[in-house]
Structures are given as C-alpha cells and as structure tokens.
Backbone as CSV, one residue per row, in Angstrom:
resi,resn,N_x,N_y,N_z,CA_x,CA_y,CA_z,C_x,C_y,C_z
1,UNK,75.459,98.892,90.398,76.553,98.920,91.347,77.354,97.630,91.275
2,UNK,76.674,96.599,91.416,77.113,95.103,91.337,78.191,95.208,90.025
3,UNK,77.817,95.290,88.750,78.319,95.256,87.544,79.933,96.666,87.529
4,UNK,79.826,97.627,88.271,80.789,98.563,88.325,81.816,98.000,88.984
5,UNK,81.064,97.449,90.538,82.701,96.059,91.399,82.790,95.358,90.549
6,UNK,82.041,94.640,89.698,82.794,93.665,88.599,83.529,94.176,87.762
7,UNK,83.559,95.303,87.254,84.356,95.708,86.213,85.663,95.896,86.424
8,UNK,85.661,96.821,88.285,86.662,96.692,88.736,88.178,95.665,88.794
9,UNK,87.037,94.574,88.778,87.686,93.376,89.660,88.441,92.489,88.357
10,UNK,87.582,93.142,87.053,88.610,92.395,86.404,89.612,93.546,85.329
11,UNK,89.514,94.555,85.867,90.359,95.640,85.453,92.037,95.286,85.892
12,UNK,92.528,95.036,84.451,94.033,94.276,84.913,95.175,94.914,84.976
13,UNK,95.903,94.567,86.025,97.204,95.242,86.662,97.693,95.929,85.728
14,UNK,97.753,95.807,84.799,99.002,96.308,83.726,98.338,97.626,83.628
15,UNK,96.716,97.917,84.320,96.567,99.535,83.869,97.561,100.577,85.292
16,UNK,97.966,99.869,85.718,98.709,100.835,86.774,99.974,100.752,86.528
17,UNK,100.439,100.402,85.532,101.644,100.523,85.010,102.281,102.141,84.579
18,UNK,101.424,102.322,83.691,101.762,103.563,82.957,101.892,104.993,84.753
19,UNK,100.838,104.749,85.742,101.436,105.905,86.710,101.997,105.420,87.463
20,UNK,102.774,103.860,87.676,103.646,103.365,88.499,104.915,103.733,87.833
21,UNK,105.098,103.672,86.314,106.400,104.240,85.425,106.367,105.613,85.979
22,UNK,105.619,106.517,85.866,106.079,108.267,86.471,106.445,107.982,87.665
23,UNK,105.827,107.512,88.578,106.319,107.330,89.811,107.933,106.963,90.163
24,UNK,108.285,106.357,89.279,109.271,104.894,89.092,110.787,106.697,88.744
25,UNK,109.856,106.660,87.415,110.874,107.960,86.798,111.385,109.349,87.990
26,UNK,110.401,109.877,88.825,110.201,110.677,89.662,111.330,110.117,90.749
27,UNK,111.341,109.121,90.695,111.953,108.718,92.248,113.044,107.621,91.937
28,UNK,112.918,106.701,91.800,113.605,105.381,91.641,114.774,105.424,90.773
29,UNK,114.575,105.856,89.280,115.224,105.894,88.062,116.792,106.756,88.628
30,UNK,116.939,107.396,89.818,118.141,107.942,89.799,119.595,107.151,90.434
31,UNK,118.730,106.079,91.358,119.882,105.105,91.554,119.360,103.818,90.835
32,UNK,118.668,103.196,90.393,118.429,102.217,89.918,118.653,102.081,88.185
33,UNK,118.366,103.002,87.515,118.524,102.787,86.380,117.293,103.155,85.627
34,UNK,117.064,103.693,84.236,116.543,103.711,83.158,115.137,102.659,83.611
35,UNK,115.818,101.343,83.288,114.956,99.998,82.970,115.693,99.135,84.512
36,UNK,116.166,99.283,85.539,115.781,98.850,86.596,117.489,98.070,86.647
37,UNK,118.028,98.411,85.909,119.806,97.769,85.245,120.562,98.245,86.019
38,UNK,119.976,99.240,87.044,121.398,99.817,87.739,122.046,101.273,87.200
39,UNK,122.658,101.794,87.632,123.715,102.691,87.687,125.179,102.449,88.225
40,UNK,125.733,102.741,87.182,127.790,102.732,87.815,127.692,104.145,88.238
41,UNK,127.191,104.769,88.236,127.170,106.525,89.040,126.967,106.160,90.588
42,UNK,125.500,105.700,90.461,125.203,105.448,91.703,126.197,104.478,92.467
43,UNK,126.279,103.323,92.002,126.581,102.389,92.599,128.362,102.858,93.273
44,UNK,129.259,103.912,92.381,130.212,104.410,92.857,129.701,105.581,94.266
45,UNK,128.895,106.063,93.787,128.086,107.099,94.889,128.045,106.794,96.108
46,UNK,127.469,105.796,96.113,127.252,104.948,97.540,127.613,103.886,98.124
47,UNK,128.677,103.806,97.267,129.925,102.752,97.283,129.456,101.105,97.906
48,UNK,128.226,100.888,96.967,127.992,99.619,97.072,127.207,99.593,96.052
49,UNK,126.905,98.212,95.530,126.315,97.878,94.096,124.640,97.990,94.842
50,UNK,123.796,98.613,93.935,122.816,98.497,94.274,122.124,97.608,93.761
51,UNK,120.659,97.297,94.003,120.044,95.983,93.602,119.772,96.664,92.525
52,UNK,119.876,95.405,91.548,119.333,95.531,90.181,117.513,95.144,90.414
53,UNK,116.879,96.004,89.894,115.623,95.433,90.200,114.619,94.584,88.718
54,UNK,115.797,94.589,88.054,115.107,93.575,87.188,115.490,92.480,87.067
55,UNK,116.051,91.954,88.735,117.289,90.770,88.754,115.886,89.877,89.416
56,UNK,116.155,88.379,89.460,115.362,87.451,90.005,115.755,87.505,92.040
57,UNK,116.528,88.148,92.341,117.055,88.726,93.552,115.508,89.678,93.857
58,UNK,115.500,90.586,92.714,114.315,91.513,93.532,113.213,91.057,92.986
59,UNK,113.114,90.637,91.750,111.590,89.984,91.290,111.099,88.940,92.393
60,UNK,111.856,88.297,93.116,111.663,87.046,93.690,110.982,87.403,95.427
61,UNK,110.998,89.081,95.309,110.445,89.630,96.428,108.913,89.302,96.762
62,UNK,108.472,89.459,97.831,106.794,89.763,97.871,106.695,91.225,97.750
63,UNK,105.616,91.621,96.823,105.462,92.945,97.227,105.139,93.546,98.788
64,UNK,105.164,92.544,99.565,104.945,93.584,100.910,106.262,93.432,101.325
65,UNK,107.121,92.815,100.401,108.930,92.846,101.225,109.115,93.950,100.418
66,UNK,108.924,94.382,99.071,109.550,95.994,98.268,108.500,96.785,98.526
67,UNK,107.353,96.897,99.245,106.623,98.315,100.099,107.263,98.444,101.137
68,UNK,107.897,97.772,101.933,108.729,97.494,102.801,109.881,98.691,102.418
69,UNK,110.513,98.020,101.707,111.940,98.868,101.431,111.705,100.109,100.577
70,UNK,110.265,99.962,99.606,109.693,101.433,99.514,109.520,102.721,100.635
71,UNK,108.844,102.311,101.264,108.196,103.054,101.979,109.171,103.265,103.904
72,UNK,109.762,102.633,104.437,110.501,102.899,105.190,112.109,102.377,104.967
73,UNK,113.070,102.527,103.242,114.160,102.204,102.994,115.281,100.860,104.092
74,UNK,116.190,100.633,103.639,116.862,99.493,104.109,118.370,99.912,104.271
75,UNK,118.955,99.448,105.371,120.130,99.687,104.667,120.520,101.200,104.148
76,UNK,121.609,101.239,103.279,121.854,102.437,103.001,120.563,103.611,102.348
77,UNK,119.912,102.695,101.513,118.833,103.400,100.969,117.687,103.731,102.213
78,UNK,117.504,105.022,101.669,116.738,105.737,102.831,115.284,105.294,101.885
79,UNK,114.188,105.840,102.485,112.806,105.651,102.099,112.811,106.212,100.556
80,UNK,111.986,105.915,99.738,111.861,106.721,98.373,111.443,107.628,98.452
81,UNK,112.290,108.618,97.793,111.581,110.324,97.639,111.463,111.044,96.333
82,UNK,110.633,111.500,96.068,110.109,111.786,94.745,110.910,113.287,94.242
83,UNK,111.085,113.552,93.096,112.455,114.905,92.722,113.536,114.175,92.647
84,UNK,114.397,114.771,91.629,115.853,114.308,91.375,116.436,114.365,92.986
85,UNK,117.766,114.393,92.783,118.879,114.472,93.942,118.904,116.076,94.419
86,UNK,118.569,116.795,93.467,119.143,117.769,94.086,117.472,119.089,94.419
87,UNK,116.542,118.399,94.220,114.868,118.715,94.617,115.266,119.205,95.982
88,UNK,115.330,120.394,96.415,115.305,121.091,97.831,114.079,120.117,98.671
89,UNK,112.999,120.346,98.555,111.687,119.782,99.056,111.261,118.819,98.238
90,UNK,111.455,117.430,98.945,111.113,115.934,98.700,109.962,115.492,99.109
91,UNK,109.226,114.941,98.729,108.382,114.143,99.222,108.523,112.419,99.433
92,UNK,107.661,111.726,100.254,108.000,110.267,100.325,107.051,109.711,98.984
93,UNK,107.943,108.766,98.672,106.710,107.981,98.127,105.467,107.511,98.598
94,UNK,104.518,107.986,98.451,102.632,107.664,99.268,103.182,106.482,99.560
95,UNK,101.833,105.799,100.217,101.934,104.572,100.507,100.589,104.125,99.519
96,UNK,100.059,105.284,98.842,98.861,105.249,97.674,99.328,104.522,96.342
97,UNK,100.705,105.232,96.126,101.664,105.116,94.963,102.351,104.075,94.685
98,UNK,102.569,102.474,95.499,103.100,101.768,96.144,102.830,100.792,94.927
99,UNK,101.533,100.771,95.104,100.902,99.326,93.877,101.049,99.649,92.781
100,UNK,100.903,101.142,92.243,101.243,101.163,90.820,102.567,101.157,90.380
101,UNK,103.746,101.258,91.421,105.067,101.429,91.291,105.387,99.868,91.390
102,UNK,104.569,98.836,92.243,105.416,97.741,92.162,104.524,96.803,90.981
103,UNK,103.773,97.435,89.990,103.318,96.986,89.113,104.211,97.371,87.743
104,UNK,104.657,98.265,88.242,105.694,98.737,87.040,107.092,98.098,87.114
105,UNK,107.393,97.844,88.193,108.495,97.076,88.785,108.458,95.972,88.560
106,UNK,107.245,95.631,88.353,107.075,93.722,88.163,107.642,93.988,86.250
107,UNK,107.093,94.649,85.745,107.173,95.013,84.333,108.877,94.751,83.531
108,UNK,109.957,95.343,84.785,111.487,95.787,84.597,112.018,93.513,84.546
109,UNK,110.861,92.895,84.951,112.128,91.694,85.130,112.597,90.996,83.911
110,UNK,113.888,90.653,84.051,114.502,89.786,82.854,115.165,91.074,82.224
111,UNK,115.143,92.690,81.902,114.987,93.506,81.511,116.644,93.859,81.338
C-alpha cells in the first residue's frame, strides 16, 4: 500500500495532460483557440478580445484563480460547457476535470 501512495506521488503532471487536452478541445477550443491564441471569430462574437491563454496575463494566474473562472465563468464568459456552440444539452465542466484541464493549460504558455 505504502509503495502504491508513493508511486502516486511521484506520478508527474504532464500525465493529465493528454485528458485535460479533450477536455480543453470539448469546451474551451471554441472561443479560445486551437493552441490557446485566441479567435478573431470569437473575439468579433462577443465583441471583446478574449484572453489569450497562452499569454503571461493567464499563465501568471493561480490555478484556483482559472478553476475560478472555470467553473463559475467571469464577466462575459459564462461557466465552461462541454459540446460545440450549437450542443442542445451542455454540460459544465466537472469540478473533477479542472486539474487535468489546467494542466493542459499550463502546457499552451509562450504558445
């Protein structure tokens, strides 16, 4: 048992990358961008520039300030919801889904 929490403990972030990217794709990728660069769709859409999230603006966040704006939205952006724009029945982003999405998010900076 001892040796399984250890394995845990040094099991490194970057493995929650790969289902923080689906997550990311599912939800995020429609106003933010591909690689976290933005959209001129969106950003005309909602007639304000949205955050680039591979800017030192959002890298420079704590992740409990972008679970924050994950999970109960800011501002114009409402909470994250998983399905394109036009998904009849949305779901929120978990609050399960949170760490592997802002592990993938850490991934987009400089980007």
């Amino acid at each position: 048992m001892t040796i399984i929490a250890g394995f845990a403990i040094l099991t490194p972030a970057w493995s929650a990358v790969p289902d923080g990217k689906n997550t990311y794709d599912q939800s995020c990728i429609h106003c933010h961008g591909q690689s976290g660069t933005g959209s001129s769709v969106a950003d005309k859409f909602w007639k304000m520039r949205i955050p680039r999230l591979n800017s030192s603006y959002i890298q420079n966040k704590s992740d409990e300030e972008l679970k924050s704006v994950i999970l109960n939205g800011k501002r114009k952006m409402p909470p994250a919801m998983m399905g394109t724009p036009e998904t009849a029945h949305k779901t929120k982003v978990s609050a399960e889904q949170v760490p592997d999405l802002l592990a993938y998010i850490r991934t987009l900076k400089g980007k």
